[in-house]
C-alpha positions in Angstrom: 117.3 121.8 106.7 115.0 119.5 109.1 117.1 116.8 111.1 114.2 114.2 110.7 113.9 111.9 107.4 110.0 112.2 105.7 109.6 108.6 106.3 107.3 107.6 108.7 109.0 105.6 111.9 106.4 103.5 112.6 107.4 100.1 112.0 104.7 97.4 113.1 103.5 96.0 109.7 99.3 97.0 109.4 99.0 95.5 106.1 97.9 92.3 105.5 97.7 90.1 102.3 94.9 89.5 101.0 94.5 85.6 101.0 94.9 86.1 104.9 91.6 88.6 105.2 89.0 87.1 107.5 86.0 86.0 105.9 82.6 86.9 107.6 79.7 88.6 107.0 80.4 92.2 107.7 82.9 94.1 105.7 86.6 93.9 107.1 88.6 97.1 107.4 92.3 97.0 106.9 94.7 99.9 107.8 97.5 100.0 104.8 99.7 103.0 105.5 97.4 105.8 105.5 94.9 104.3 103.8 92.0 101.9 104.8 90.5 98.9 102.6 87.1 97.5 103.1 86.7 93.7 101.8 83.7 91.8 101.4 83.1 88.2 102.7 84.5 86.7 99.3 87.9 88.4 100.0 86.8 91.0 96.9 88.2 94.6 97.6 84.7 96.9 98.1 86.6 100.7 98.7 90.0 101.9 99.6 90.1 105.4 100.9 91.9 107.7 103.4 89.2 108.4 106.0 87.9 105.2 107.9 84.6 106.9 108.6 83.8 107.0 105.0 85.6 103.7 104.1 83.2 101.9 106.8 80.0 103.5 105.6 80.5 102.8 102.4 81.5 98.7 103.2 78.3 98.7 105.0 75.9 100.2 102.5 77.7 98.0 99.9 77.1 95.0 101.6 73.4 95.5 102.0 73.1 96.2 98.4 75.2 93.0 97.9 73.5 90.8 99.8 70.3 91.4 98.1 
């Protein structure tokens, strides 16, 4: 039986609420756990995904298609 618990022991607090997401024009990234979340300038959730690479491309074709 392992000695170490499953849980992760990283405690600095990623996540951030919402309401407190930085509003500009290029999609915002947020690390939540393992997972990443793109917002758009409105605060709107655009993706939410597991590999940053994807989760950025995505924001950034989204917000061209958005913006037009």
């Amino acid at each position: 039986m392992p000695r170490t618990s499953r849980k992760s022991t990283n405690t600095s607090d990623a996540q951030l609420n919402e309401g407190d997401v930085p509003r500009s024009e290029q999609p915002t990234i947020i690390e939540c756990g393992k997972k990443f979340a793109a917002y758009d300038k409105f605060g709107k959730l655009i993706i939410l995904g597991y590999d940053q690479r994807i989760v950025q491309e995505y924001a950034d074709a989204q917000s061209k298609v958005r913006s037009k």
